[in-house]
Structure formats: C-alpha cells, structure tokens
N, C-alpha and C positions, 0 to 999 in steps of 0.2 A: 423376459419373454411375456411376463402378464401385461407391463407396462404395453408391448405393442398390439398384444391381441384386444385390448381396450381402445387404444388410440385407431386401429381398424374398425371396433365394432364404432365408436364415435362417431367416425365417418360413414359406415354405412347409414348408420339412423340418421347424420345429415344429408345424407343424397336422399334417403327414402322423404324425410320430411320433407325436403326441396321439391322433389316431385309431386308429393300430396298438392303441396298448396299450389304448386302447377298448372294439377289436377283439375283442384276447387275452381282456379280462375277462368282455366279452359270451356271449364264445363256452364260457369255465369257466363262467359263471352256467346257460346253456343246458344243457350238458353233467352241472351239478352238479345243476340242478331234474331232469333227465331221468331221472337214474338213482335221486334222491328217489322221484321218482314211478314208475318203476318198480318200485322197492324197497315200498312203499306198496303198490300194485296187488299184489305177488306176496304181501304178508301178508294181504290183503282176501281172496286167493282162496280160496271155502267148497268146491274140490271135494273130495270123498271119498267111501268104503266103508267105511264104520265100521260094527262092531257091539258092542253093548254089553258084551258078551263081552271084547270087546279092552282096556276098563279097570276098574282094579282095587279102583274105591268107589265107592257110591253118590255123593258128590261128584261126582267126577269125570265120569260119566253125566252127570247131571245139567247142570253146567255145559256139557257139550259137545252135550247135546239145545239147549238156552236157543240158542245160534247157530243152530239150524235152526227151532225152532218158538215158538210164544209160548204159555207153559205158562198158560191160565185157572184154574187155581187150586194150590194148593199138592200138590205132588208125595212121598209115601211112598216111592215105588221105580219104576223104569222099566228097561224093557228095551228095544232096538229094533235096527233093520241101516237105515242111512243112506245111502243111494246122492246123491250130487249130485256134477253137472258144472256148473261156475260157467265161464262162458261170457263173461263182460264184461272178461275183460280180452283181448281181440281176438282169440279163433278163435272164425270165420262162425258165425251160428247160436243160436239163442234157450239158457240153459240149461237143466237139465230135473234133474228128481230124481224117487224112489222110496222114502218113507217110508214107514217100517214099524213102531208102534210099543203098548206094554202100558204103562198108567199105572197104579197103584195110587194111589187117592185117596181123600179121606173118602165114605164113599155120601153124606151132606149136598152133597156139590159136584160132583156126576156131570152134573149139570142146568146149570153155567157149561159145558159144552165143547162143547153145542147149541145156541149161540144162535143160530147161522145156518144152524141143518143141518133137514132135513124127513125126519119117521119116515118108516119108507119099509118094505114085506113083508121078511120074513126070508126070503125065497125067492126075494129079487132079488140076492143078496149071496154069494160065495163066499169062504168061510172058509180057504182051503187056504194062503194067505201066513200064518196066524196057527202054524202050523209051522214056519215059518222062525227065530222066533224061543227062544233057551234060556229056559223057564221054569221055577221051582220049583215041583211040585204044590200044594205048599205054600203058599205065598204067591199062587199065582194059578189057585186053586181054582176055577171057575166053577158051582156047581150050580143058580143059578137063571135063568129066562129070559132071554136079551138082548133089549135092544129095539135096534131100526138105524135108522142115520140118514146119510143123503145132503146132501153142499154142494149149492144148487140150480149149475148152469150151471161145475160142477167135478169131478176124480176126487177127491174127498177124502170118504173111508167113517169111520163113527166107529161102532162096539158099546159099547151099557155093559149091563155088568152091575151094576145100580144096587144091588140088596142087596151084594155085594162090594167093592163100589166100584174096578172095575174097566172102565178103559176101554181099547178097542182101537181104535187109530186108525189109518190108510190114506190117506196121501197123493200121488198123483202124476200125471206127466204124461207116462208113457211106455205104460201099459195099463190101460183098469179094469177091475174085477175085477166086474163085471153078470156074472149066471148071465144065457147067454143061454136 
C-alpha cells in the first residue's frame, strides 16, 4: 500500500512539473510574439512631418512620397510637406493627415491623376497652401491656365497645369481649402 501511494504521488509531481515547464514556455512564447508584434506595429507606424526640403535626392522624396500616396504615373520631381498621425496602433481615434504636394510630370500623363476627380470653377479653390511648399521658379514655372478638380465626397484638391506638366495636389482630412 505505501509502495503505490508513492508511485501515485510520483506521478502527480511529474504531471505537475510537466505542466510548470508548459507553463514557463507558454508564457516566453506569449511574451516573445508580444513584443514581435509590438516591435512590427512600431515600424508599421506612417506618423510624420515631413517636408521634401528635409531630404537630399530626388530618390529619396520620392521613395518616401510612394508610402503616402500612389504616384498615377511616372514622377520627374516632387516637392511636398506631409503631415500624418497614424493612429492604429491604439491611441483612441481615427488617423488623419494634411498632404501637400507639386508633381512635375510628362504633360502627356497629367489626365492619369483625374480619374476620379470632377472639374470643378477656379473660384472654388484657394491657392494659398501652394506657398507652403519650396519651389524652384524654375522648374515649376506655371504660366498657363490651371484647370481644378475635386474628389466627389472627399477634401482631396488636384490643379494641373497640363502644358507644364505640372500637378498640385491637396489631400486631407483636417480642413478644406473651398473659398467660401
């Protein structure tokens, strides 16, 4: 009778011990995904104030516009100031951004960056954010008419000046820029 109530308690303490070290492992794996995915979640995050000003090639613009916008046709030169608060990784609250930006492109492709936008009066539109941004006379010479164009049921503004081939675009969700 003692020999099996030993060979029971045996066994108990190796199922218990089995389960600790379980346990221990359970609880690294938990521990080790969390801080994966935290670490993930903290490179995912797009917030910033960038302006094109702050890097020093056209590359480099470039690739760092490509994260925020989806460039419709091939890009010559861009300038812009980038506002976004990326929000999803858990403070309350939808995110929101403020894009601001000058594309230089072929005039042939000024007509890819309307496809979903509606001409819309030049006199619904204030121009004064296209200030914000450093441009070369040079390069971003405007002297013939723009035509404007509005997202329907969005603040997203787009100008081109189609013999230039120059577009100004306006994206956000913090104020639109309607002359009232």
């Amino acid at each position: 009778m003692i020999k099996l109530r030993r060979t029971k308690w045996k066994k108990v303490v190796l199922w218990i011990s089995f389960l600790c070290i379980l346990a221990v492992i359970g609880i690294g794996c938990f521990f080790a995904y969390s801080f994966k995915f935290y670490d993930n979640k903290a490179e995912a995050n797009m917030t910033t104030n960038t302006s094109s000003s702050d890097l020093n090639t056209k590359d480099e613009k470039l690739n760092f516009l490509k994260k925020y916008m989806v460039l419709n046709s091939e890009v010559i030169d861009t300038e812009f100031h980038i506002i976004y608060q990326d929000n999803s990784g858990g403070v309350p609250g939808p995110s929101y951004w403020d894009i601001k930006l000058a594309l230089k492109v072929s005039k042939d492709e000024t007509s890819k960056w309307v496809n979903e936008y509606e001409e819309i009066p030049a006199d619904m539109i204030s121009l004064d954010w296209w200030q914000e941004l450093y441009l070369d006379d040079k390069l971003w010479n405007r002297p013939s008419i723009p035509q404007y164009y509005k997202r329907a049921n969005a603040s997203s503004y787009i100008v081109i000046y189609k013999e230039e081939g120059i577009i100004l675009k306006y994206v956000t969700t913090m104020k639109p820029i309607l002359k009232k």
